[in-house]
C-alpha positions as CSV (number, residue, x, y, z in Angstrom):
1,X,248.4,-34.0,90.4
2,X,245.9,-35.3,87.2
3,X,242.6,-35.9,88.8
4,X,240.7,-39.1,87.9
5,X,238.0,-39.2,85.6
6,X,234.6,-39.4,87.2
7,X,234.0,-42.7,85.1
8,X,236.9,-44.3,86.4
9,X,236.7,-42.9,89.8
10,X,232.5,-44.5,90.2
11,X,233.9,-47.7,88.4
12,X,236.1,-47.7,91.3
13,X,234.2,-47.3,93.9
14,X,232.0,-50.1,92.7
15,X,235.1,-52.2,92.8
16,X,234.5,-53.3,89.3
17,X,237.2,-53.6,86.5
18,X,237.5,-51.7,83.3
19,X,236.3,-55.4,82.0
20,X,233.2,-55.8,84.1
21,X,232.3,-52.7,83.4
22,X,232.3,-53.1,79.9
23,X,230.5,-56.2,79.9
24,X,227.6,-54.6,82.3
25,X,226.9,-51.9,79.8
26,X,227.5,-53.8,76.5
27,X,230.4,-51.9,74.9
28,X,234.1,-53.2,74.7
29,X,236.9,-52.7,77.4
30,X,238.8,-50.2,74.9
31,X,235.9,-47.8,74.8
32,X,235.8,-47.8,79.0
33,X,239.5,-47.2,78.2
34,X,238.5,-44.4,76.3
35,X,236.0,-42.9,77.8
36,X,238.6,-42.5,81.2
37,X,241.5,-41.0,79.3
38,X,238.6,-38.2,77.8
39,X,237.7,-37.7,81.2
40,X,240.7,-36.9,83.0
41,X,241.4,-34.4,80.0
42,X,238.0,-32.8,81.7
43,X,236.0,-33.9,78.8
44,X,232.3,-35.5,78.8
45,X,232.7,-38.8,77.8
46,X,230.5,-39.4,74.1
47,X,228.0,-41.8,76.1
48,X,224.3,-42.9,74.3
49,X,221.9,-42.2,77.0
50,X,221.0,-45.7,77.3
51,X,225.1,-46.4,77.6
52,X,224.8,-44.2,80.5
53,X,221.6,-45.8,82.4
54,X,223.3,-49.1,82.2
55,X,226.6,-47.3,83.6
56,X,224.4,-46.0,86.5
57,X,222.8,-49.1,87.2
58,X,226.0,-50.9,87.1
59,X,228.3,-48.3,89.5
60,X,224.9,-47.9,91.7
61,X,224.1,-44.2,91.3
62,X,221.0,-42.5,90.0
63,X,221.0,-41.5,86.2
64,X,219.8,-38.0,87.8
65,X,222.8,-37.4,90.3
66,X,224.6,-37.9,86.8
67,X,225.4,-33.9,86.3
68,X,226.1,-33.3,89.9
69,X,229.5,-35.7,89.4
70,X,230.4,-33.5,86.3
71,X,229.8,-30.4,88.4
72,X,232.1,-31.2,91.3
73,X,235.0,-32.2,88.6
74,X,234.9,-28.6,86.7
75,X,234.6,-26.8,90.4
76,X,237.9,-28.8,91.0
77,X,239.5,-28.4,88.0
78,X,238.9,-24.8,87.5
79,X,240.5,-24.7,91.1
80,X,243.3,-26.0,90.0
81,X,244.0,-24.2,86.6
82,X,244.0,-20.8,88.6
C-alpha cells in the first residue's frame, strides 16, 4: 500500500482542497499537485521557505514541528522497504 504524502495527508486533515490550498499559499493547484505526487515517491517537496510558513499557517501546524512530519514518513517507509 503507497503511503500518502505528508503534504496531502495535513491538507487533509485541514479538510481543505488541493484548490484552497493553493490559493492560501499563493502558488497554482498544479504545483500542490506536484508537490503530492514528489511526496508519496518519499521526496521533499522543492518548497521556498516562505511557501512553507504559509503552508503551516494554512494546515494549522507550527513551521518547527515541520521535520518531525518528514521524520515519521522515512521511519515508515524504510519499514516498509525492508
Amino acid at each position: 500500500m503507497r503511503k500518502k504524502s505528508i503534504v496531502k495527508q495535513l491538507r487533509e486533515d485541514a479538510n481543505l482542497t488541493q484548490s484552497q490550498l493553493a490559493v492560501a499559499i499563493g502558488v497554482a493547484t498544479t504545483t500542490i499537485s506536484r508537490w503530492e505526487q514528489l511526496g508519496n515517491k518519499g521526496t521533499e517537496p522543492a518548497m521556498t521557505a516562505s511557501e512553507w510558513m504559509r503552508f503551516c499557517r494554512a494546515v494549522g501546524i507550527q513551521w518547527s514541528d515541520v521535520p518531525k512530519y518528514f521524520i515519521y514518513q522515512t521511519s515508515e517507509l524504510l519499514e516498509h522497504a525492508s
